[in-house]
N, C-alpha and C positions, 0 to 999 in steps of 0.2 A: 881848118877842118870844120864842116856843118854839123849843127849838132845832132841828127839823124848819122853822121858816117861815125861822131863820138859815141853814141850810145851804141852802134853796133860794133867797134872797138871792145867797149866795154863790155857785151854781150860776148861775145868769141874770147876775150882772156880771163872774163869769169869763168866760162865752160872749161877751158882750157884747164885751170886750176884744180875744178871742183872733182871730187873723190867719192862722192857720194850721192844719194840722188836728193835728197833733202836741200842739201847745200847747190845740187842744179838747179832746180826748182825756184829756191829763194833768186839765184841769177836770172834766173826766164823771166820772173814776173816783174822785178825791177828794170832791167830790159823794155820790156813789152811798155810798160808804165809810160816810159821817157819817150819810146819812138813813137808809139801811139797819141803821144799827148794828153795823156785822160787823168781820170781822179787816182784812178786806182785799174786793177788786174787780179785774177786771181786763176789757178789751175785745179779742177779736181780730176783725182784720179778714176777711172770706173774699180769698186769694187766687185769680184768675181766671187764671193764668199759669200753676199746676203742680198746682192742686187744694188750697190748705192753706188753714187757717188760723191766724194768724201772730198772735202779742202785738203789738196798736199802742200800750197805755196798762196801765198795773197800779198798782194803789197800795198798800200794807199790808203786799206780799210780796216777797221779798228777790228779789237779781239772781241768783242760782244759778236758784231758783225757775223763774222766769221764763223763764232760757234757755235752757229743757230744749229750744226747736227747736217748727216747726211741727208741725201736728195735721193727717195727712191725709186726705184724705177719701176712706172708700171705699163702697162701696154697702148696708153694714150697719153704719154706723158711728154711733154714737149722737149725733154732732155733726154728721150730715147730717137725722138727724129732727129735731134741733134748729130747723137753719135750715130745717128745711119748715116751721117753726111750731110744736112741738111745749116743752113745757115739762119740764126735766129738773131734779128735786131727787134729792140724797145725801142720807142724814142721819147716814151714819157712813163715811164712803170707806175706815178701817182692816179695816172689815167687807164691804166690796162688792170680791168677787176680780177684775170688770168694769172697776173703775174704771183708767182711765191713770195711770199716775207715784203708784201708791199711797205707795211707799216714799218719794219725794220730797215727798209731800205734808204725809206722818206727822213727817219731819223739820219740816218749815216749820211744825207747831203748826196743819195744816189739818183737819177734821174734817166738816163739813156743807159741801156745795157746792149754789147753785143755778144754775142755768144756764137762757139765756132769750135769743132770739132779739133780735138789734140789726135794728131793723124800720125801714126808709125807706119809708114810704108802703106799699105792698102788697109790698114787696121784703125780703127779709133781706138783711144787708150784714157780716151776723155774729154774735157770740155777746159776750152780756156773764154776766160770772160774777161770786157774790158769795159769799162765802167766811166761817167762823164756824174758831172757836177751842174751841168745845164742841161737843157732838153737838146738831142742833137740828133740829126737824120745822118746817118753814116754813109758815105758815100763808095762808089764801087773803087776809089782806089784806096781808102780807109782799107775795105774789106778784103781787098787781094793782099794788102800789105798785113793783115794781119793772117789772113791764108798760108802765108810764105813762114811767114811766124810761126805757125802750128807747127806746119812741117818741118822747120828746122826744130823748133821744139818737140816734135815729135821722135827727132832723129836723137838728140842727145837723148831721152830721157833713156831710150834703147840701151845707149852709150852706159848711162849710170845702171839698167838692170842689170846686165853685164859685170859691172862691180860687184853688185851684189851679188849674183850668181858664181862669178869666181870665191867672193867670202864665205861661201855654203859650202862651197865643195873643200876650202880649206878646212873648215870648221867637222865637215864630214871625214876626211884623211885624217885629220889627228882622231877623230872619236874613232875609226878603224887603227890606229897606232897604239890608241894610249888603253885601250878595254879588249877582250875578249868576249863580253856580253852580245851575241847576236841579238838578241829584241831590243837592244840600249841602241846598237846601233842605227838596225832598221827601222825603229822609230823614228830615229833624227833624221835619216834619209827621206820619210814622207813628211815631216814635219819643215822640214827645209825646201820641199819641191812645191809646197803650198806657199810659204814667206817669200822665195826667190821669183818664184811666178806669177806671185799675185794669184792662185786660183781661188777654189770652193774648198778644194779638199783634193786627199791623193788614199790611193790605197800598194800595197804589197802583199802581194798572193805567189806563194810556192807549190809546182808542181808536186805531189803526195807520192807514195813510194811505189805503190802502183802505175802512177805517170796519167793516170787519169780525170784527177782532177785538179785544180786550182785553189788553195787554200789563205784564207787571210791571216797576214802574220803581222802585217803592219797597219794602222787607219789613221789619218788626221783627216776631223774634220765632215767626218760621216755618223750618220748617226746608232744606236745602238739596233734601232729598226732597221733599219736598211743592212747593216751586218748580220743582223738577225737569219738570213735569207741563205744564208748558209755558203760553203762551198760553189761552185763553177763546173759543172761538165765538161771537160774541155771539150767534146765530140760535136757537144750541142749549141758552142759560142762561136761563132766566125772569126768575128774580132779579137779573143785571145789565141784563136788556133792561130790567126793570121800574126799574131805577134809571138808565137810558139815557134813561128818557122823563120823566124828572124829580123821581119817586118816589124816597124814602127806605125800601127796605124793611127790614122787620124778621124775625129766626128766630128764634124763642123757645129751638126745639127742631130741632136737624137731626136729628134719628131721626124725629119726627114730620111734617114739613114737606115736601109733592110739591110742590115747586117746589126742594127740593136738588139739586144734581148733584154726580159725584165724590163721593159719601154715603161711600163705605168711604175712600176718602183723607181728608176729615173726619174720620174715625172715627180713622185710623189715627195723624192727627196729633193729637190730643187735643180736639179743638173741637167744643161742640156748639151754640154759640148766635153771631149776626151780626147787626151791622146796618149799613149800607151808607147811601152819599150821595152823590150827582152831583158831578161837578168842571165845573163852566159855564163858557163863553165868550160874552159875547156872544149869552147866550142857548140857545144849543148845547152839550148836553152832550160832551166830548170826555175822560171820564173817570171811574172812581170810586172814594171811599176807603171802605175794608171796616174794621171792629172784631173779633176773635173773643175769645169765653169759652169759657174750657172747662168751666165747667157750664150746663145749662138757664138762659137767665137773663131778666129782663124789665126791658128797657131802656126807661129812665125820659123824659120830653120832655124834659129838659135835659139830660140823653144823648144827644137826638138833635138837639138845639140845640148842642151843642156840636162834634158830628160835621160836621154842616152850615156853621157856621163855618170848620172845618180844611179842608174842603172847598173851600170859597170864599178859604180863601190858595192852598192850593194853585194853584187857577184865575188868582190874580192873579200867581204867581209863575211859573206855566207862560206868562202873556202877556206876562211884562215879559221874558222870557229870550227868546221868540221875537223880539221886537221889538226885543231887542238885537242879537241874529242878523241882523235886516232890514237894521238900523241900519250894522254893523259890517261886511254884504256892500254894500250902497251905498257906503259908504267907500271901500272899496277896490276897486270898481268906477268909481270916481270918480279914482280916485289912478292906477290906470290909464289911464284915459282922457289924463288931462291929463301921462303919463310919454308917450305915446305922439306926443301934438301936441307935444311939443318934441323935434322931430331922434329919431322912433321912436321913441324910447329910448337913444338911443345916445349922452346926458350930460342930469346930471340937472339942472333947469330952473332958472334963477336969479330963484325968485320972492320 
């Protein structure tokens, strides 16, 4: 066996094993490490909460290295042409005045960097980098082999959000089992579709008694200004009427998208992508949970399978609290009743 067919052995029954996505991660860049031949590897994830990207795995390269902090991203930043698709090689970083964290890298013994889009299907999800010890021109089967890399790495990491999103929804069914508290719960529902997702933030808003409007019951992750803004029209939003009528919609892009409302509050709170899903009763929608990213993003079917999901506890959590309410005013419309047939009330009944 070549040691390229050994490391990708060892690559496929680490994935194999691993449970989580941490423990994927720590496998890809060791992996990546061996077949690549280089000093070192490292993966960040894109964060959809403040704009960064963040080290979720690194291998070859020390923990100072490492925790120089997120990489943010700004509109000419060369790790956002990155995740457009774009392929970026170093082949001397003591020489490129451009490069980030020169001086940190020169210590760590780094010299040629390449850098390559962590690809989920037609999506970036991040940046993987692989890292050399000599100055080194990368050559174009260097670069496809680590292309192939992405994409398989791309595919598992899928694989592990998955985990994680089944662990939400577990963690959501017991918090509907074990409480009666409707706000205890609907908070865990946006709080978990922001963790599970990776986004910015999520909201939940329920149809008013009227039927008129949209109201916030639930926020992670928004700010008090931005709630501040009140209620929803439903008449006057597309995109909630359109998820009123049982539609999941999607914004790839709120700068691009005539169905946005509120565009500059959007704007102003950092979100530029959503995607939305009914909360049913009985067939009736009386609600809906929202996702936002704060970049342009393209939200995947098991993104929106998993929305749809959070969604439908929601709905089950909002009927079992009403129904406790029914439950719990019968009681004691009951308990009345029967204070009343023994002497008014006026001693309590020896039953």
């Amino acid at each position: 066996m070549t040691k390229y067919s050994s490391d990708m052995y060892d690559l496929c029954n680490g994935i194999a094993k691993a449970r989580d996505l941490e423990t994927t991660l720590d496998v890809l860049v060791k992996s990546i490490t061996g077949i690549m031949g280089v000093k070192g590897s490292s993966v960040r994830l894109l964060d959809q909460r403040d704009r960064t990207l963040r080290i979720a795995a690194a291998y070859g390269l020390s923990k100072a290295y490492t925790e120089k902090g997120p990489l943010v991203l700004t509109e000419n930043s060369v790790e956002k042409e990155i995740l457009g698709g774009k392929v970026v090689s170093t082949k001397d970083v003591t020489r490129e005045p451009d490069v980030l964290y020169r001086e940190e890298a020169a210590r760590e013994g780094i010299k040629s960097i390449l850098n390559m889009p962590l690809m989920a299907g037609d999506r970036a999800i991040g940046i993987i980098r692989v890292y050399t010890s000599e100055p080194h021109e990368f050559t174009p089967e260097e670069i496809e082999r680590l292309r192939a890399l992405s994409s398989f790495g791309g595919i598992i990491v899928d694989r592990a959000k998955l985990w994680d999103e089944m662990r939400a929804l577990i963690c959501i069914a017991q918090s509907i089992s074990s409480t009666l508290s409707l706000d205890g719960v609907l908070q865990t529902i946006v709080e978990n579709a922001v963790r599970a997702l990776r986004m910015k933030a999520s909201s939940l808003r329920m149809l008013d008694r009227e039927g008129h409007r949209l109201e916030v019951k639930a926020a992670y992750g928004l700010s008090a200004a931005y709630l501040a803004h009140g209620p929803v029209e439903l008449d006057k939003d597309p995109l909630d009427k359109e998820c009123m009528e049982g539609k999941c919609p999607v914004v790839r892009d709120m700068s691009t998208d005539a169905r946005v409302r509120r565009r500059e509050a959007m704007a102003q709170e950092g979100i530029s992508a959503m995607l939305a899903a009914p909360l049913r009763v009985k067939g009736r929608a009386i609600g809906v949970l929202r996702v936002y990213a704060a970049l342009p993003y393209e939200f995947s079917a098991p993104e929106m399978e998993f929305l749809t999901a959070l969604a439908s506890y929601g709905a089950i959590a909002i009927e079992n609290a009403r129904l406790y309410e029914h439950v719990k005013k019968e009681y004691e419309e009951l308990t009345q009743d029967v204070w009343k047939w023994y002497d008014w009330g006026s001693r309590f009944p020896n039953i």
